[in-house]
C-alpha positions in Angstrom: 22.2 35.3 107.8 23.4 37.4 105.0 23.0 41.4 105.1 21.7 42.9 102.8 24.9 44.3 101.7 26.6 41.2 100.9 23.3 40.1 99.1 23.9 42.8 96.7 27.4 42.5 96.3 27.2 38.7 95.5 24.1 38.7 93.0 23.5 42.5 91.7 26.1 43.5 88.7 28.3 46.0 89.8 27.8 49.4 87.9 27.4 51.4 91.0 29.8 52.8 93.4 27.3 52.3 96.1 27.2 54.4 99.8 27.6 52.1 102.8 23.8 52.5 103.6 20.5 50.5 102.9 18.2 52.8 102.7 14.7 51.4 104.0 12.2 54.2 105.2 11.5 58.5 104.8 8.6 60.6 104.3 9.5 64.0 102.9 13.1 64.8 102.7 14.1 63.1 105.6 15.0 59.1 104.9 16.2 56.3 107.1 19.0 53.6 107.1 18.8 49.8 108.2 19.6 51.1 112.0 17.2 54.1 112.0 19.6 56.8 111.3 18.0 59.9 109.8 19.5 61.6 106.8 18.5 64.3 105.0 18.2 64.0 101.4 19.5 66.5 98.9 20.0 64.1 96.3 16.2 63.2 95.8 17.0 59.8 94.0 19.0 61.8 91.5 16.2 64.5 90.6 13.2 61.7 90.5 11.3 62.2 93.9 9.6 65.8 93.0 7.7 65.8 96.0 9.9 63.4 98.6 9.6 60.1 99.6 5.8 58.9 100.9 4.4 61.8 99.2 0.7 60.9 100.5 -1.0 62.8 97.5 1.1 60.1 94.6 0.4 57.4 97.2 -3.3 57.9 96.4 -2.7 58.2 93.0 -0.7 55.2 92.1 -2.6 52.9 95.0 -6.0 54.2 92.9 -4.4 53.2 90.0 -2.9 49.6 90.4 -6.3 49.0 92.3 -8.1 49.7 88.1 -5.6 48.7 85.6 -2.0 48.1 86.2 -0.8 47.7 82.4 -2.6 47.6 79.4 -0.8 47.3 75.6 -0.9 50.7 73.6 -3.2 49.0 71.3 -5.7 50.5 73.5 -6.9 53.4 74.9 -6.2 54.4 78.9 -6.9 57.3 80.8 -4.0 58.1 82.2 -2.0 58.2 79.3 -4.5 60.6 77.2 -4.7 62.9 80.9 -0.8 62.9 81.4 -0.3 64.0 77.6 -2.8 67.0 77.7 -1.2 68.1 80.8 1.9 68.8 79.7 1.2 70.2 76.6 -0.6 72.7 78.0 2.2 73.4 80.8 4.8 73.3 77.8 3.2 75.0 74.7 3.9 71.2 73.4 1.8 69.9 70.9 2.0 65.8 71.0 3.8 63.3 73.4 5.4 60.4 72.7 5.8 58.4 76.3 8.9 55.3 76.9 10.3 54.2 80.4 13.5 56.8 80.8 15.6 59.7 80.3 18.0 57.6 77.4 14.4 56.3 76.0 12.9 60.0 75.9 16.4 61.4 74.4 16.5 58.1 72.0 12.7 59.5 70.8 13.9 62.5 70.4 16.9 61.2 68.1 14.4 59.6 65.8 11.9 62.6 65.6 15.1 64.6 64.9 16.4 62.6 61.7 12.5 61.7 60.5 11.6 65.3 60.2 14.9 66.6 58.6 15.3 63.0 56.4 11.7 63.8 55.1 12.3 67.9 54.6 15.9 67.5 53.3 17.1 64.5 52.5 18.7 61.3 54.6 22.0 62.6 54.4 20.7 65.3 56.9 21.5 63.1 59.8 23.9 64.8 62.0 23.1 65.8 65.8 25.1 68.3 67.2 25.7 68.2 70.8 27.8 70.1 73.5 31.1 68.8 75.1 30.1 67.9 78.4 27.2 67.0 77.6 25.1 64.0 79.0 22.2 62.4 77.1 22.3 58.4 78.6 24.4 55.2 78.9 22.3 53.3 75.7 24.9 53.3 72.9 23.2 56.1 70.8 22.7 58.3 73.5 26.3 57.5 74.8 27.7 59.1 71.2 25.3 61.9 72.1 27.5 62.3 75.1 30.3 64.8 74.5 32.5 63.3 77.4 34.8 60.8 76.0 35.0 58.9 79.4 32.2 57.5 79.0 33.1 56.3 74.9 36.1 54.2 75.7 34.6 51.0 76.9 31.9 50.8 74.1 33.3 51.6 70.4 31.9 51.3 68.0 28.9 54.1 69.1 26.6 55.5 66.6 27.6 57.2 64.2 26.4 60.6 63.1 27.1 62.8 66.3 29.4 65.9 66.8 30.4 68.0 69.6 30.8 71.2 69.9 31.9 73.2 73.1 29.3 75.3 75.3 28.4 79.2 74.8 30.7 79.1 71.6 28.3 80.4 69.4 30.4 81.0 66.6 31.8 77.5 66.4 28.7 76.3 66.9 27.6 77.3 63.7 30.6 76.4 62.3 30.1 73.0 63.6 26.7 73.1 62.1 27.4 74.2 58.6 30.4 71.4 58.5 28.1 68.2 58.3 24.5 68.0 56.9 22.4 68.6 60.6 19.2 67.1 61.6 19.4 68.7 64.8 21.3 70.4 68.0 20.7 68.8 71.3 21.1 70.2 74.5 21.1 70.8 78.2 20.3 73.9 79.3 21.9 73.1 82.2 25.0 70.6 82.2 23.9 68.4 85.0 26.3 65.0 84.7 28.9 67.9 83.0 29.6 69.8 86.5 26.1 71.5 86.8 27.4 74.4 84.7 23.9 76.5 82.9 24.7 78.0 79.8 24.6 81.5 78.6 21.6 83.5 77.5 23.2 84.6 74.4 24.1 81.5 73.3 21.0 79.5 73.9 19.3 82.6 72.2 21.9 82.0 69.2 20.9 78.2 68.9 17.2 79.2 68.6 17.6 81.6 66.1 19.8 79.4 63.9 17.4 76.3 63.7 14.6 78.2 63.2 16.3 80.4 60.5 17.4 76.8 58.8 14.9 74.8 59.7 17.1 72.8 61.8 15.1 70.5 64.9 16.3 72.4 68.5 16.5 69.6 70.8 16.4 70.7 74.3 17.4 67.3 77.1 15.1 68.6 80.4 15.4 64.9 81.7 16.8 66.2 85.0 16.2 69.8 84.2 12.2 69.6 84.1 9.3 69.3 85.9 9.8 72.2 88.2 13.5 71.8 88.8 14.9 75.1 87.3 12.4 77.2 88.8 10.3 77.5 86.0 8.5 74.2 84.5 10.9 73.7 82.0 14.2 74.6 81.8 14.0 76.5 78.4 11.4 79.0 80.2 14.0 80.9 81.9 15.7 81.5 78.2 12.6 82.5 76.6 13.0 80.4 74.1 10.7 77.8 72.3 12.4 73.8 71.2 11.1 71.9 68.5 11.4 68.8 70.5 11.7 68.3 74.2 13.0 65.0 76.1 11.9 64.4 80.1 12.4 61.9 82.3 13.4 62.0 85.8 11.3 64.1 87.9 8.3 63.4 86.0 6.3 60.5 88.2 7.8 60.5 91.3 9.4 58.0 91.3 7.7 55.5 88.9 9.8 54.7 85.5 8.6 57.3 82.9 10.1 59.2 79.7 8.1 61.6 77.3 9.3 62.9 74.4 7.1 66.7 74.2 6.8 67.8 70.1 6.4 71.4 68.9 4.8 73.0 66.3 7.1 71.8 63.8 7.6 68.3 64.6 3.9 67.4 66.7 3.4 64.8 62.9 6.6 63.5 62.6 6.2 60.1 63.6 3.5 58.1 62.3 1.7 54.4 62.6 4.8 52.0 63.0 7.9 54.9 63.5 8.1 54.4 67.4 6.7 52.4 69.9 7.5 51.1 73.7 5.8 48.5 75.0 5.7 49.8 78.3 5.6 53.6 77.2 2.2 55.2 78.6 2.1 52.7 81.6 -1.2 53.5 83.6 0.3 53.2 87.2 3.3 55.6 85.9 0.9 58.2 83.9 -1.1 58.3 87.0 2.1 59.0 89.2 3.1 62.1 86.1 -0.5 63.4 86.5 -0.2 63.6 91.0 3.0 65.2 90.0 2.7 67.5 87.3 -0.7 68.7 88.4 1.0 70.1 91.9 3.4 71.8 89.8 2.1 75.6 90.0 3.1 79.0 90.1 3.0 78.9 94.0 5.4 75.9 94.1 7.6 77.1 91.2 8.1 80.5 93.6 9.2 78.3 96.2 11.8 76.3 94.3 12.9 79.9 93.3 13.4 81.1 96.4 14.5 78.2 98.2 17.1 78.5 95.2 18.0 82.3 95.8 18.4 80.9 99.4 21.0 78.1 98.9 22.8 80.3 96.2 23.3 82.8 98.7 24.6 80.7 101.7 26.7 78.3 100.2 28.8 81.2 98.2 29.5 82.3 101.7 31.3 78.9 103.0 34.7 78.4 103.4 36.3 76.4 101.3 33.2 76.9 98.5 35.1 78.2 95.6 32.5 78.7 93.4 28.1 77.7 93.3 26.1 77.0 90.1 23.5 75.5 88.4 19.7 77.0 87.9 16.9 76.6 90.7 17.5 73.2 93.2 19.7 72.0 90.7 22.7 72.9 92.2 26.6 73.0 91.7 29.6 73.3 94.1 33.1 73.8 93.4 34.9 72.9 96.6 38.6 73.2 97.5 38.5 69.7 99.3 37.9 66.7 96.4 33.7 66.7 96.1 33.6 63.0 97.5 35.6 64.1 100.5 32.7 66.4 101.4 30.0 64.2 100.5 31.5 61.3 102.5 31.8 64.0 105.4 28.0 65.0 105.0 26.8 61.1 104.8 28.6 60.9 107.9 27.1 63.8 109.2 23.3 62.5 108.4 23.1 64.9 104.7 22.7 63.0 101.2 24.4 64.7 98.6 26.2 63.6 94.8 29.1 64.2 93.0 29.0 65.8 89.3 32.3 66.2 87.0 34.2 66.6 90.5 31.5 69.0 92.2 29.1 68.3 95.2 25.7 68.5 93.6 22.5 69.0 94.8 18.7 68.2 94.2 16.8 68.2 96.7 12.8 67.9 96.7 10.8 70.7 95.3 9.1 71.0 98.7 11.9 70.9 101.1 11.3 72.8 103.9 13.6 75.4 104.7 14.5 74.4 107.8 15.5 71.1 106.8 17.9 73.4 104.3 19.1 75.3 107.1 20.1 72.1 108.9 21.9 70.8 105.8 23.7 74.0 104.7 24.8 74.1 108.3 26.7 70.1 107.9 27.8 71.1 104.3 29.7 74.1 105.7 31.3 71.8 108.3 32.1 69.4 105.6 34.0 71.9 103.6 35.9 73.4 106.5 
């Protein structure tokens, strides 16, 4: 009989550099290969499972859910949608959301609110987005000139045109950048998660804000792995203090379920109108119903947690040897090894500890509400791996 593994190798296409495991059972942060093996998992399906795998409370929700209305078209009405919408505009200061099916979707949306708003207040030609080198935005061919890593251009020329790149916390060739082409808009991550997990500065971030709003230029800010509670705050752009125009999420957002949103300020909330956008899965029931179980759990008492769960892991891994350096922002977490990252990853897997690579780093994201002693265990198998 076939294994699984040679299933998958004849019949799935072969964009991923998989791990020699099937994994087939967890419940929390703890998950399960074909021959019962326990691992512990800091990767969290790359930021996506908030609250762990079997999460009893999204269960409920999405079992509740498919039991109503699995889909229904957007030309109607559904609960979920309307619930999820209001939910995170008021734990954003957002005004309107546009929901799609992913992270390149969400940032796509964003794109298009981007060139409407500045086509319709400036003029077409205002079409350029500036983004950051190292950036990562998606792999759909816009997003992928959003990108400012040209490993991922090579393959896939010609990309869309109209995006430049700019390097992080250079704030005076940033503007430069800006005032060289006619912008729409300047996109970023607040943290540089596919870039090497790298957060940029406070001063810079502050200097982006201030220049789009003195110029009436759209401030983009990409929290598709960044959001939802990651960073220790909501979103992201609440540690800086500042306030986008347009926000993309993804990710962490339903659990586990395929969802994007597309969050619109003040400025932009009427950009798009009847006919501008549309998905025809965007708003799914079962997945807004997954958002709400998610985003509703998302308080100050759980946010504290994530922060000091953070303060925790920032703290011990800067002590291992062979750790040369840690960063990132809340359980979104960066480390710059003196062994090649995948040797230590390959060395935790072994070890029973899920972990990723980033831009040649070990990364990690783990639940929101890992326990700590299942961080204490792992930090424990890291520091062995890096010895």
């Amino acid at each position: 009989m076939s294994t699984i593994y040679e299933i998958d190798n004849t019949y799935v296409a072969s964009t991923y550099k998989r791990f020699p495991v099937c994994i087939v059972s967890g419940k929390g942060s703890e998950v399960f290969d074909e021959n019962g093996k326990r691992y512990i998992d800091l990767g969290s399906g790359i930021a996506v499972t908030s609250f762990g795998i079997a999460d009893e409370a999204w269960q409920q929700a999405v079992i509740e859910q498919i039991g109503k209305v699995q889909h229904t078209s957007n030309l109607y009405y559904t609960e979920p949608c309307a619930k999820l919408a209001k939910l995170l505009c008021e734990k954003s200061g957002m005004k309107k959301v546009f929901f799609g099916n992913s992270g390149a979707e969400a940032n796509e949306g964003a794109i298009k609110a981007a060139r409407k708003y500045a086509a319709e207040k400036k003029g077409p030609e205002y079409s350029t987005i500036v983004t950051l080198e190292n950036s990562f935005h998606g792999r759909t061919l816009t997003t992928l000139a959003a990108t400012g890593q040209d490993a991922f251009h090579k393959l896939f020329q010609p990309l869309t045109p109209g995006f430049v790149h700019t390097p992080a916390n250079d704030l005076p060739k940033l503007i430069e950048t800006v005032h060289a082409h006619k912008t729409a808009a300047v996109m970023v991550e607040l943290v540089q998660g596919e870039g090497g997990v790298r957060a940029l500065d406070q001063d810079f971030v502050d200097g982006i804000a201030k220049l789009c709003a003195d110029e009436d230029i759209v401030f983009v800010v990409d929290e598709v792995q960044t959001g939802n509670g990651r960073s220790g705050q909501m979103y992201a752009y609440m540690n800086y203090g500042v306030m986008p125009d347009v926000v993309s999420t993804a990710k962490g957002l339903a659990g586990g379920l395929p969802i994007g949103a597309v969050l619109l300020g003040e400025k932009t909330k009427d950009v798009f109108s009847y006919g501008d956008h549309g998905s025809t899965f965007g708003g799914n029931p079962v997945s807004c119903a997954a958002a709400i179980s998610v985003v509703s759990r998302i308080d100050e008492k759980l946010l504290g947690e994530v922060r000091e769960k953070s303060a925790y892991l920032f703290e011990e891994l800067a002590k291992i040897e062979g750790v040369k350096s840690v960063s990132g922002l809340g359980l979104m977490i960066g480390l710059d090894t003196e062994k090649p990252a995948g040797d230590v990853v390959g060395k935790c897997l072994e070890n029973g500890v899920l972990c990723l690579t980033a831009h040649g780093k070990v990364r990690l994201l783990p639940a929101l509400n890992i326990p700590m002693e299942l961080l204490k265990e792992a930090v424990a198998v890291i520091k062995e791996a890096c010895k």
